[in-house]
Short mmCIF file of the C-alpha atoms (twelve columns), coordinates in Angstrom:
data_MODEL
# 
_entry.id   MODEL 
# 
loop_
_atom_site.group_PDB 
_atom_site.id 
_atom_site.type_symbol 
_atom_site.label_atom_id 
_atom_site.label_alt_id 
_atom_site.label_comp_id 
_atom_site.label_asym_id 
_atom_site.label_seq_id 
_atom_site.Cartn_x 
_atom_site.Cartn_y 
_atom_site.Cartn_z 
_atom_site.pdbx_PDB_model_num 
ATOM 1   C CA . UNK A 1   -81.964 -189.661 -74.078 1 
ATOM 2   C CA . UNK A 2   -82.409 -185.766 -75.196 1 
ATOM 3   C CA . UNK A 3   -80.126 -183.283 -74.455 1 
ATOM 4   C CA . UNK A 4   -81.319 -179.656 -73.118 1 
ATOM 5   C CA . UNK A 5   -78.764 -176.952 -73.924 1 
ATOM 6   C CA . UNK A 6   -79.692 -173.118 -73.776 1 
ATOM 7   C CA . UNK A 7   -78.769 -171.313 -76.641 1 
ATOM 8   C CA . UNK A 8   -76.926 -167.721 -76.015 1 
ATOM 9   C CA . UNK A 9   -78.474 -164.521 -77.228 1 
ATOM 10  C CA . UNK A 10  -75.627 -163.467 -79.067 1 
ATOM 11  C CA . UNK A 11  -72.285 -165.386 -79.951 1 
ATOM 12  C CA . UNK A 12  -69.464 -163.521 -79.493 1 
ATOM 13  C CA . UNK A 13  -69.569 -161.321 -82.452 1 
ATOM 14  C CA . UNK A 14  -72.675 -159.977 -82.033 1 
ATOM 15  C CA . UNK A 15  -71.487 -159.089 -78.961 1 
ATOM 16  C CA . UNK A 16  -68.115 -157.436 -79.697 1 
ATOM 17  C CA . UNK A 17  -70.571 -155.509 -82.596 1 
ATOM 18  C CA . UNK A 18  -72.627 -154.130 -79.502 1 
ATOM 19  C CA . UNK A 19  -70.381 -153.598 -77.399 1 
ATOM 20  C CA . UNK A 20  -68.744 -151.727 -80.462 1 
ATOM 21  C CA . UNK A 21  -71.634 -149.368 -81.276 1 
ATOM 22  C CA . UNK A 22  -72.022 -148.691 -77.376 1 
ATOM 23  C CA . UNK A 23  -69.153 -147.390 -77.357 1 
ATOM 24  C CA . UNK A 24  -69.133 -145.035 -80.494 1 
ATOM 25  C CA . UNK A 25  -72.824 -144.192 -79.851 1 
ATOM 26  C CA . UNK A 26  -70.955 -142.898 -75.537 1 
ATOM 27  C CA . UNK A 27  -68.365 -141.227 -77.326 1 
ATOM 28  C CA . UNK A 28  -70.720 -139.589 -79.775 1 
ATOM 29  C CA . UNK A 29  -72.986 -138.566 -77.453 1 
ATOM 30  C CA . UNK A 30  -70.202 -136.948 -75.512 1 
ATOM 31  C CA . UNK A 31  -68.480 -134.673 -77.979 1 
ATOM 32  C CA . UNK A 32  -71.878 -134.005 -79.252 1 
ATOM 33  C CA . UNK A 33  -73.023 -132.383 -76.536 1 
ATOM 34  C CA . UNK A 34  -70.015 -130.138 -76.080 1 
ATOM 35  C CA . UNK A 35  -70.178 -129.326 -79.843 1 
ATOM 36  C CA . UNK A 36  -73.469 -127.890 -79.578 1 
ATOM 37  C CA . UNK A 37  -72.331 -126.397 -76.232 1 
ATOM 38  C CA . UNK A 38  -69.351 -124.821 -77.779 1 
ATOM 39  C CA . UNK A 39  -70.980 -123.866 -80.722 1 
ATOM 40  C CA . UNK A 40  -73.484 -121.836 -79.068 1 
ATOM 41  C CA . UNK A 41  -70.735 -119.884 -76.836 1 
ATOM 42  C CA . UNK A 42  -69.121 -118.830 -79.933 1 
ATOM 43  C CA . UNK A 43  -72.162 -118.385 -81.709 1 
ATOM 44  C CA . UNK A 44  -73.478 -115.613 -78.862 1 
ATOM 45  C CA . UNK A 45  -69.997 -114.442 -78.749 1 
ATOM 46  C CA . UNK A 46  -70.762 -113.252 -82.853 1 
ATOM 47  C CA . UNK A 47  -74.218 -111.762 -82.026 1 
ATOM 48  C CA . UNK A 48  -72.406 -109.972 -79.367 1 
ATOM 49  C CA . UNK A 49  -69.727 -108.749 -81.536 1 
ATOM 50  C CA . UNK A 50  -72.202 -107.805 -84.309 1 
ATOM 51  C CA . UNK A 51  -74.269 -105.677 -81.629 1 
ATOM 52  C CA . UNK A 52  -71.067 -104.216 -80.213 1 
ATOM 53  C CA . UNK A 53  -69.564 -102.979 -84.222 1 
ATOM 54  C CA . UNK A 54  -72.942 -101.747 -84.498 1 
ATOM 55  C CA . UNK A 55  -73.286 -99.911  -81.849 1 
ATOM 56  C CA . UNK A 56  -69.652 -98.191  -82.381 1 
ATOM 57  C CA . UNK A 57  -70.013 -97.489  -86.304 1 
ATOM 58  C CA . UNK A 58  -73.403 -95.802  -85.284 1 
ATOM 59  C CA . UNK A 59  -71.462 -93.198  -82.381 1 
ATOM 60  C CA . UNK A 60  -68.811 -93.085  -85.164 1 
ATOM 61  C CA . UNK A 61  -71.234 -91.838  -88.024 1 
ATOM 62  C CA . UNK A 62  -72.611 -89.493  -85.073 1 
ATOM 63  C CA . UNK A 63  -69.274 -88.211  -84.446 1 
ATOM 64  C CA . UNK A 64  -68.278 -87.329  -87.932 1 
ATOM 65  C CA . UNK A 65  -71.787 -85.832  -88.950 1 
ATOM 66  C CA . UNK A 66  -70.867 -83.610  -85.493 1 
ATOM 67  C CA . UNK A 67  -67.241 -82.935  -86.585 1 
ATOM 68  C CA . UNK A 68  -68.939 -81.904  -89.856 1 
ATOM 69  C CA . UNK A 69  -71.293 -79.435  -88.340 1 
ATOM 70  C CA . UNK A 70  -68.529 -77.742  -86.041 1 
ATOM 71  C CA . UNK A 71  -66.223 -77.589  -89.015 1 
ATOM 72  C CA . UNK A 72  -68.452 -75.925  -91.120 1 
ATOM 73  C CA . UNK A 73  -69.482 -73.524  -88.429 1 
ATOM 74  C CA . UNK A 74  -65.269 -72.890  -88.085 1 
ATOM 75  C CA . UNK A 75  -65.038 -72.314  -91.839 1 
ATOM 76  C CA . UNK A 76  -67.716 -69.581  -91.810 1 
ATOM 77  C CA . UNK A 77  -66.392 -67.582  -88.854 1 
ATOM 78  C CA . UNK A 78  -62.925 -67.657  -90.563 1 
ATOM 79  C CA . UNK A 79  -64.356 -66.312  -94.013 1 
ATOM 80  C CA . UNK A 80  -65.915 -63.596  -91.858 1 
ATOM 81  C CA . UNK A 81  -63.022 -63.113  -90.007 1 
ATOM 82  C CA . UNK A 82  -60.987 -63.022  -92.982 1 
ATOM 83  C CA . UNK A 83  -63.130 -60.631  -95.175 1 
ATOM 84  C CA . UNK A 84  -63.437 -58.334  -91.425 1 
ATOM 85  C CA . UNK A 85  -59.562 -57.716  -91.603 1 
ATOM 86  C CA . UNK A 86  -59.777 -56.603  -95.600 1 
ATOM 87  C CA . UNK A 87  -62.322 -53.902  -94.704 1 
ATOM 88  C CA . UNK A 88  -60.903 -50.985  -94.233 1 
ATOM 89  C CA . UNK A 89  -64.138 -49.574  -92.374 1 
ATOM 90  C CA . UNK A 90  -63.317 -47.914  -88.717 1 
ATOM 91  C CA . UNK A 91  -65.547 -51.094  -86.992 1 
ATOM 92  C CA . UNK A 92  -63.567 -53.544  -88.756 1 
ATOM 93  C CA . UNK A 93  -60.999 -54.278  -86.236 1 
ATOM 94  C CA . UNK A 94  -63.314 -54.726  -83.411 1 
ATOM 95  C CA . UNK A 95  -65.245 -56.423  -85.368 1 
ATOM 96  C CA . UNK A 96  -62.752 -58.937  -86.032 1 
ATOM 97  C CA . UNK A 97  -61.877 -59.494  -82.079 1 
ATOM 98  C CA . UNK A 98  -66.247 -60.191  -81.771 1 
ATOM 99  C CA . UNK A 99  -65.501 -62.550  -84.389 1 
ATOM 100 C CA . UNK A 100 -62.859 -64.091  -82.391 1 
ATOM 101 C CA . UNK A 101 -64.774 -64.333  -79.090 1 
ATOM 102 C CA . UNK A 102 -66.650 -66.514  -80.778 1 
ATOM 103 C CA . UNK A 103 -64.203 -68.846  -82.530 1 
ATOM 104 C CA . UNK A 104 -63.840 -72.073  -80.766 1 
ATOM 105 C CA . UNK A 105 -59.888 -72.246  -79.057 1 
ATOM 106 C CA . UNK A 106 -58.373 -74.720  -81.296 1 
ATOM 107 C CA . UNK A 107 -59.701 -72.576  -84.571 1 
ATOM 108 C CA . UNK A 108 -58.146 -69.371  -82.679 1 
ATOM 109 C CA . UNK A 109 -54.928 -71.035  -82.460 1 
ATOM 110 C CA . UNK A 110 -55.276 -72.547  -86.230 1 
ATOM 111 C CA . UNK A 111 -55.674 -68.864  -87.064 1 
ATOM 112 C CA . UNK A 112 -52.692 -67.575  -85.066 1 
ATOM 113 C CA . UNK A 113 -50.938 -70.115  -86.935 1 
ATOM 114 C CA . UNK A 114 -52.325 -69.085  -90.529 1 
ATOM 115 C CA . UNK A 115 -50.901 -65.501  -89.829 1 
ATOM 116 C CA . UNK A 116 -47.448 -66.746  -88.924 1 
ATOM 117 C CA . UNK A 117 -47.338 -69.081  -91.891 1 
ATOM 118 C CA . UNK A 118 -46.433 -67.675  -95.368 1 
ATOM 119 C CA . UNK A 119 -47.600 -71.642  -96.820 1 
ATOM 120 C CA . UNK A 120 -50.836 -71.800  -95.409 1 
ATOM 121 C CA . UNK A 121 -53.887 -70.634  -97.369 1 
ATOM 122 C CA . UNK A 122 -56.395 -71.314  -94.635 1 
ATOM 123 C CA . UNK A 123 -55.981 -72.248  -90.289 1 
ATOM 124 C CA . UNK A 124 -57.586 -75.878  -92.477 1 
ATOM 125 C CA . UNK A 125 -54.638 -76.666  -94.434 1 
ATOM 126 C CA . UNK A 126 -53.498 -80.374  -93.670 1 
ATOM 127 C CA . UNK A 127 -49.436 -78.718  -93.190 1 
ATOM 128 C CA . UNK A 128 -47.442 -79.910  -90.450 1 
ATOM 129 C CA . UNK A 129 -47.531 -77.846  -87.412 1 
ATOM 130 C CA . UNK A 130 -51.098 -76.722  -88.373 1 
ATOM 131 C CA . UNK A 131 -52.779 -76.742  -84.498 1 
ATOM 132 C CA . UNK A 132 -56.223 -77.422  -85.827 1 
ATOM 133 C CA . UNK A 133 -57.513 -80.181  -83.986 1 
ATOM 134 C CA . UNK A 134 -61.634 -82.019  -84.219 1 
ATOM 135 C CA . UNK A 135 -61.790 -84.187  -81.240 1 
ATOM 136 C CA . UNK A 136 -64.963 -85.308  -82.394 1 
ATOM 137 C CA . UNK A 137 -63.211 -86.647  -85.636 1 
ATOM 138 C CA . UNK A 138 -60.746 -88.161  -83.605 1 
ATOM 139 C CA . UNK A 139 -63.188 -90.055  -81.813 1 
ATOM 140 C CA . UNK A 140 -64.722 -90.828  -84.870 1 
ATOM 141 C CA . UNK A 141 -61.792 -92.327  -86.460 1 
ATOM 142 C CA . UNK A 142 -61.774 -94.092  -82.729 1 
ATOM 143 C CA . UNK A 143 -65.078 -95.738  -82.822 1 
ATOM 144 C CA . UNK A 144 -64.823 -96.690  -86.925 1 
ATOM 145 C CA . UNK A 145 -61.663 -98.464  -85.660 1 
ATOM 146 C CA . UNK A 146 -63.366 -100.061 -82.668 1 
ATOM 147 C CA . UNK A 147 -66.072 -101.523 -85.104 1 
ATOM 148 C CA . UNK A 148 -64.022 -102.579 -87.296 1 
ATOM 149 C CA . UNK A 149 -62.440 -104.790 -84.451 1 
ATOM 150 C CA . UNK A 150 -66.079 -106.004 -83.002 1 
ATOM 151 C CA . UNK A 151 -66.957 -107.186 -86.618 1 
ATOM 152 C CA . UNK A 152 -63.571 -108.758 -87.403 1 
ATOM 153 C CA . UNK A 153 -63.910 -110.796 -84.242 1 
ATOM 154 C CA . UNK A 154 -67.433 -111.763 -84.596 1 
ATOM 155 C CA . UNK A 155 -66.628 -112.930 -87.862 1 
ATOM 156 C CA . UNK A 156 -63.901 -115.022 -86.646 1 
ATOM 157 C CA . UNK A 157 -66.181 -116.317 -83.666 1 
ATOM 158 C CA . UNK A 158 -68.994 -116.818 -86.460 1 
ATOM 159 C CA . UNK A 159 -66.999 -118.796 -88.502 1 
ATOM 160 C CA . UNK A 160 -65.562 -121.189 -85.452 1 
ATOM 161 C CA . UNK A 161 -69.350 -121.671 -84.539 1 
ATOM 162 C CA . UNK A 162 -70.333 -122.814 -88.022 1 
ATOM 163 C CA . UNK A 163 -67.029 -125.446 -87.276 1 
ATOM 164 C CA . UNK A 164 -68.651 -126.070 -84.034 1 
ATOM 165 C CA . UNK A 165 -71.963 -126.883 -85.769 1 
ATOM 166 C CA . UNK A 166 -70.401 -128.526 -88.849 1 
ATOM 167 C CA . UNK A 167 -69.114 -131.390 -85.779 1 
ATOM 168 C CA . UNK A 168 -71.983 -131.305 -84.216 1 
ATOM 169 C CA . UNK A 169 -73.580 -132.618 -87.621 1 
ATOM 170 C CA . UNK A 170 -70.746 -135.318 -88.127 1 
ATOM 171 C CA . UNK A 171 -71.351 -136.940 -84.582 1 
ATOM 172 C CA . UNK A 172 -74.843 -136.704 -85.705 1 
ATOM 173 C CA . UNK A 173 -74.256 -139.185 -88.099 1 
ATOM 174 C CA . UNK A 174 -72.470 -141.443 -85.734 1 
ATOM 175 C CA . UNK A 175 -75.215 -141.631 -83.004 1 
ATOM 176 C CA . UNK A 176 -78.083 -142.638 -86.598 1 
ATOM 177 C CA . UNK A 177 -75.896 -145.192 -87.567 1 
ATOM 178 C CA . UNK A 178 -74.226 -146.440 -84.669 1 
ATOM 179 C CA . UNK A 179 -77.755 -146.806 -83.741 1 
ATOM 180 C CA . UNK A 180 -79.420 -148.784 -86.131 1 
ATOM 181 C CA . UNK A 181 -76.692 -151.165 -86.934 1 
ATOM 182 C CA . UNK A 182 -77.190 -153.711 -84.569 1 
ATOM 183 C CA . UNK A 183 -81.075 -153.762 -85.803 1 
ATOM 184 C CA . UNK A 184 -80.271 -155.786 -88.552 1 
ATOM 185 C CA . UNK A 185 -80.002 -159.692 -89.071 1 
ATOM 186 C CA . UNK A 186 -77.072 -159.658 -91.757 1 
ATOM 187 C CA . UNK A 187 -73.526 -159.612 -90.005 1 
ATOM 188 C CA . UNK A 188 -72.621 -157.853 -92.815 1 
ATOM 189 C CA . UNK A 189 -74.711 -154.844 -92.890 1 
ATOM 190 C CA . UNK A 190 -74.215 -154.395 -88.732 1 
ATOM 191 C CA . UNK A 191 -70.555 -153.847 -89.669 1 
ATOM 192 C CA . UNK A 192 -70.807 -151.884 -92.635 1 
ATOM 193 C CA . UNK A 193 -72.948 -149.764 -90.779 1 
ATOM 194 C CA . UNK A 194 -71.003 -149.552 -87.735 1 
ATOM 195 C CA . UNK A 195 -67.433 -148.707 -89.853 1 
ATOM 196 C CA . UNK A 196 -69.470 -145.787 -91.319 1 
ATOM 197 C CA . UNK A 197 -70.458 -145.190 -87.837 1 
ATOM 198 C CA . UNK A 198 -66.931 -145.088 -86.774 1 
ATOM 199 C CA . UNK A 199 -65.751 -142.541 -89.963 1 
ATOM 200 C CA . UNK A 200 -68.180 -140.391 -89.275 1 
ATOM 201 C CA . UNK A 201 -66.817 -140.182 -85.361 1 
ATOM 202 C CA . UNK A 202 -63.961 -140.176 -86.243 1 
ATOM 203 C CA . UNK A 203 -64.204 -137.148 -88.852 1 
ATOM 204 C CA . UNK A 204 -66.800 -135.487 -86.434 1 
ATOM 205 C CA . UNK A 205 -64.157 -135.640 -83.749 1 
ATOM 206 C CA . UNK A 206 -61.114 -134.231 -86.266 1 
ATOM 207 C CA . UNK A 207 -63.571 -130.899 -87.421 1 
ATOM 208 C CA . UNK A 208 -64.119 -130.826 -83.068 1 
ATOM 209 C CA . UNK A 209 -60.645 -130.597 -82.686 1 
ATOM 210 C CA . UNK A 210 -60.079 -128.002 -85.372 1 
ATOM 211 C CA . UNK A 211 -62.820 -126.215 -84.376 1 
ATOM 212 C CA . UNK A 212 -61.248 -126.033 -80.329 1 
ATOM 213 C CA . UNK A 213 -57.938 -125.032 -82.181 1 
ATOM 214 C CA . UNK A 214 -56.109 -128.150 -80.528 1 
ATOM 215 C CA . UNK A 215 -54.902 -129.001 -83.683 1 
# 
């Protein structure tokens, strides 16, 4: 008398090797997915920064080239003004007050200062107490400062999205091998396949941590 038996699919290690890659290949999956999402947040938040330095080192170049022309335009009224009060012609002293009318305050006030002071050469000597003020340089300096902030942060956010993507290419690995190694015949290859399957998850899931700053 013959004896009908069904034969399983899988004995039990074939089965714990499934149920093995399932699980890597889920977790994978998972932190794959928010690498690439968190990669791309930070990776906007660089173009962003990039645009915004930009866009702040431009105004600050604008500024100074402005500052530039005003100063220049002080310099000349004071040489004028300066030479006016040397002349000893009968026009020279109301000369000197058109000149004045048409100094900006803060140079009239440098000047008024130059007069007083025995140590200044010029109202544009860098001496304490000198009132001469550019309040387009001082934006200037403003803006260069504020760009050099946007860039240093969009560098930083640049470099946590290449972290990000460096993950992202880890977990990668995990989903190609966790997903062929239960293809194969050999016992032995389905697990070696499946341990590198599980280092690479396991690194992938180390640089995602880093990369978060959780660890």
């Amino acid at each position: 008398m013959s004896h009908a038996f069904v034969e399983t699919p899988h004995d039990r290690a074939e089965n714990r090797l499934s149920l093995f890659a399932a699980i890597f290949l889920g977790l994978a999956a998972t932190l794959t997915a928010f690498s690439a999402y968190q990669g791309a947040l930070k990776d906007g938040e660089a173009l962003a920064g990039y645009t915004e330095s930009t866009s702040a080192l431009t105004e600050a170049n604008r500024l100074n080239a402005q500052a530039t022309q005003i100063q220049t335009g002080d310099r000349q009224l004071f040489v004028e003004y300066a030479t006016t009060l040397q002349d000893d012609a009968p026009a020279a002293a109301e000369t000197a007050e058109y000149l004045i009318t048409l100094m900006r305050p803060e140079l009239v006030e440098a000047i008024e200062w130059w007069l007083a002071t025995d140590e200044a050469v010029t109202p544009f000597d860098e001496i304490d107490g000198n009132p001469y003020t550019l309040a387009e340089l001082e934006q200037a300096e403003q803006k260069s400062a504020e760009s050099a902030t946007a860039f240093d942060e969009a560098a930083e956010a640049d470099d946590t999205g290449d972290d990000f993507e460096l993950a992202t290419v880890l977990l990668a690995i995990t989903l190609f091998f966790g997903g062929i190694a239960t293809l194969f015949s050999r016992y032995a290859v389905s697990v070696s396949l499946l341990a590198i399957s599980g280092v690479a998850l396991v690194a992938g899931a180390a640089q995602l941590a880093m990369a978060a700053g959780v660890v």
